[in-house]
N, C-alpha and C positions, 0 to 999 in steps of 0.2 A: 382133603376129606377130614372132619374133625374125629380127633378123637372117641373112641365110643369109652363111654362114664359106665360104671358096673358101680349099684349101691354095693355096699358090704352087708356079707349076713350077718344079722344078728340070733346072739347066741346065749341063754341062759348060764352063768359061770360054770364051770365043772365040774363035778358031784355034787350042787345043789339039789334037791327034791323038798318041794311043802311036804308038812308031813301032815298028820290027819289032824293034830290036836290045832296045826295052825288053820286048817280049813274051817271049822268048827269055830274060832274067834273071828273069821272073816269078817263077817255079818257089822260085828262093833265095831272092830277097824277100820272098816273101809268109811264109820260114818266122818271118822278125823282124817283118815286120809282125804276125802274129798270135799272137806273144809281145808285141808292143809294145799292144795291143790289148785281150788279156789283166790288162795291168799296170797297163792307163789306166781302162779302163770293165771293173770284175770284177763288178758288179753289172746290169751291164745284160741289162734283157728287154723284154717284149714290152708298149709302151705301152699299147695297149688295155686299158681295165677288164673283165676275165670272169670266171667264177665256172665254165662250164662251155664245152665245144665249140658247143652253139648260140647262146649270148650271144658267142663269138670271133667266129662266121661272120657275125654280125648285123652286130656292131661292124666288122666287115673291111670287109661290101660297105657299109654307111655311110662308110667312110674315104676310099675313092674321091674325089679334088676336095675332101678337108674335112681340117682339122686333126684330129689325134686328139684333142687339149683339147677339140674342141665334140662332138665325138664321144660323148666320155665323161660331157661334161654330159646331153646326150640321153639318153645309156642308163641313166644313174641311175633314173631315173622309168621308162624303156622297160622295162625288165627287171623293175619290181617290174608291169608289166601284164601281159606276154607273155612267161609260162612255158617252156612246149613247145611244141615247130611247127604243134599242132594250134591252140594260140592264135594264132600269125599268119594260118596258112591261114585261121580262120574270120575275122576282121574285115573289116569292108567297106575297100576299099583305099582311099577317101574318106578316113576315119580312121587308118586308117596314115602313110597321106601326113601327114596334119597335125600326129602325134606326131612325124614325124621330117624334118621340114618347115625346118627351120633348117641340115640339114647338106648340102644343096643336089639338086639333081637327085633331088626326094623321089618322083618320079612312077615313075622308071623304077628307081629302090633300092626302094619299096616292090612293085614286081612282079616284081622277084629273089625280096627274101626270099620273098613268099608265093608264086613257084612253086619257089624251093629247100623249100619247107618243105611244101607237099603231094608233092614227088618223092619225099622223105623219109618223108614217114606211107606212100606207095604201095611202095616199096621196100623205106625198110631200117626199116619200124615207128618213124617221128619222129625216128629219131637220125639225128645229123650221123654219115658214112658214114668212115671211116678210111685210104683209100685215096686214091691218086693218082688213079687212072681213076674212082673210082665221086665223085669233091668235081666236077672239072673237067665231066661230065655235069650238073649244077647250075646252073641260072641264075644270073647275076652270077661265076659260081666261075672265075678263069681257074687259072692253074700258083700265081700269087705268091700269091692268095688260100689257094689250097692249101697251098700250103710255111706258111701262116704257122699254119692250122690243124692241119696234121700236127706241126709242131715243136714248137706252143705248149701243143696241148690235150691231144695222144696221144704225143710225145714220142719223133716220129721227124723223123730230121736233114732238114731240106729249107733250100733258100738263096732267101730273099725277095727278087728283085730286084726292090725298090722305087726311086725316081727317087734314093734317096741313095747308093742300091748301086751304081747303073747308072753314077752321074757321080762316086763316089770311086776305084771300078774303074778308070776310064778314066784318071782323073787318076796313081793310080798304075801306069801301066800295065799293070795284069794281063789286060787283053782290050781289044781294039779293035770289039767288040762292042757296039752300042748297044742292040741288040732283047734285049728280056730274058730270051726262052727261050734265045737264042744266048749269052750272056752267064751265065745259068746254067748251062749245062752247060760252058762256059770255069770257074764257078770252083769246080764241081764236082770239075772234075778239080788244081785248084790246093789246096783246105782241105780237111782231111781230114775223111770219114764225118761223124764223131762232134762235131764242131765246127762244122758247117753253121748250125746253126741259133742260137749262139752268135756267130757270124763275123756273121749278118745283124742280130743287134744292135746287135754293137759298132761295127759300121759306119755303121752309120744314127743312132747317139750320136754317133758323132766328127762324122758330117755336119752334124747340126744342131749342136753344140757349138763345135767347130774349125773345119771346110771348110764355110763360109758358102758357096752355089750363087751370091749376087753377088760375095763377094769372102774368097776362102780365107786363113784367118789363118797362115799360113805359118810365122811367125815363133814360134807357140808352137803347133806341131802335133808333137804324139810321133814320128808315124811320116816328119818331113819328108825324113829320109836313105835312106828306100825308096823315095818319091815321083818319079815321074818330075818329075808337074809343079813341086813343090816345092825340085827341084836345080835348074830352070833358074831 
């Protein structure tokens, strides 16, 4: 039996907080940070391995509490089993569990996928659904799951706030926001349209690259002259 993989949480450093006057420059900030962002990571996307919108949704709600490396090892073998939703809905959840049994809390991700994937045959005929309202109606599916499937598979702007989003945000002060739906629509209104779903790569590159959640490498970070926390 493999190993189960547990991501580490990530965590805003310790008595951090933006303070109101750095909320207030956001707006200019963020126009260099996301030029500076642009210039660091121009290749960055979406780590998960997928080939199509339902191998994204698969690999999304497996990501929950796991690296996406073990993620990726699982779906290699996962995806050449379970085609279309009608193959997940049909297997005994016994055997789902076991195939994906390494990337942690296999009990209650395999009863996501197969009640996302019968809501899907009863609905929208097996396809993963294109919409905001109709992904989030989906077991395991919250907002970030969704932005990450609207952005990645169907190639409409959404802002994943995942824990590397939520704790560089803060650090650079663009929202004092810790809940993620608050915190999306803060940076909604801060990166433009069209760059949403761009912004939530290259931030979750720098995070794990740069801005270590135990100890932010300061000293050789692009964007350290936007940073609130990075000027003190």
């Amino acid at each position: 039996m493999a190993k189960q993989v547990v991501a580490k949480k990530e965590a805003t450093p310790k008595g951090f907080k933006p303070l109101a006057t750095d909320i207030k420059t956001a707006p200019d900030r963020m126009k260099k940070i996301l030029a500076t962002l642009r210039t660091s990571y121009p290749d960055a996307k979406c780590a998960l391995v997928h080939k199509n919108p339902l191998e994204l949704l698969v690999a999304t709600v497996l990501s929950a509490q796991c690296t996406d490396e073990r993620v990726n090892i699982v779906t290699q073998t996962l995806f050449q089993k379970y085609r279309k939703a009608e193959d997940y809905a049909a297997v005994e959840p016994e055997e789902l569990q076991e195939d994906i049994h390494s990337t942690g809390f296999y009990k209650n991700k395999a009863k996501n996928i197969q009640g996302a994937c019968r809501l899907m045959i009863s609905e929208h005929q097996g396809k993963v659904p294109d919409t905001m309202e109709a992904l989030v109606r989906l077991p395991g599916v919250g907002r970030k799951t969704a932005n990450v499937i609207l952005g990645n598979a169907y190639g409409i702007p959404g802002i994943t706030t995942d824990t590397h989003v939520i704790r560089l945000s803060r650090l650079m002060g663009l929202s004092k926001n810790s809940d993620p739906v608050k915190l999306e629509y803060d940076l909604m209104a801060l990166v433009p349209q069209k760059e949403w779903t761009n912004f939530s790569h290259q931030i979750i590159y720098h995070g794990r690259r740069v801005c270590n959640a135990r100890k932010p490498d300061c000293d050789h970070c692009s964007v350290r002259a936007m940073c609130c926390y990075g000027r003190h």
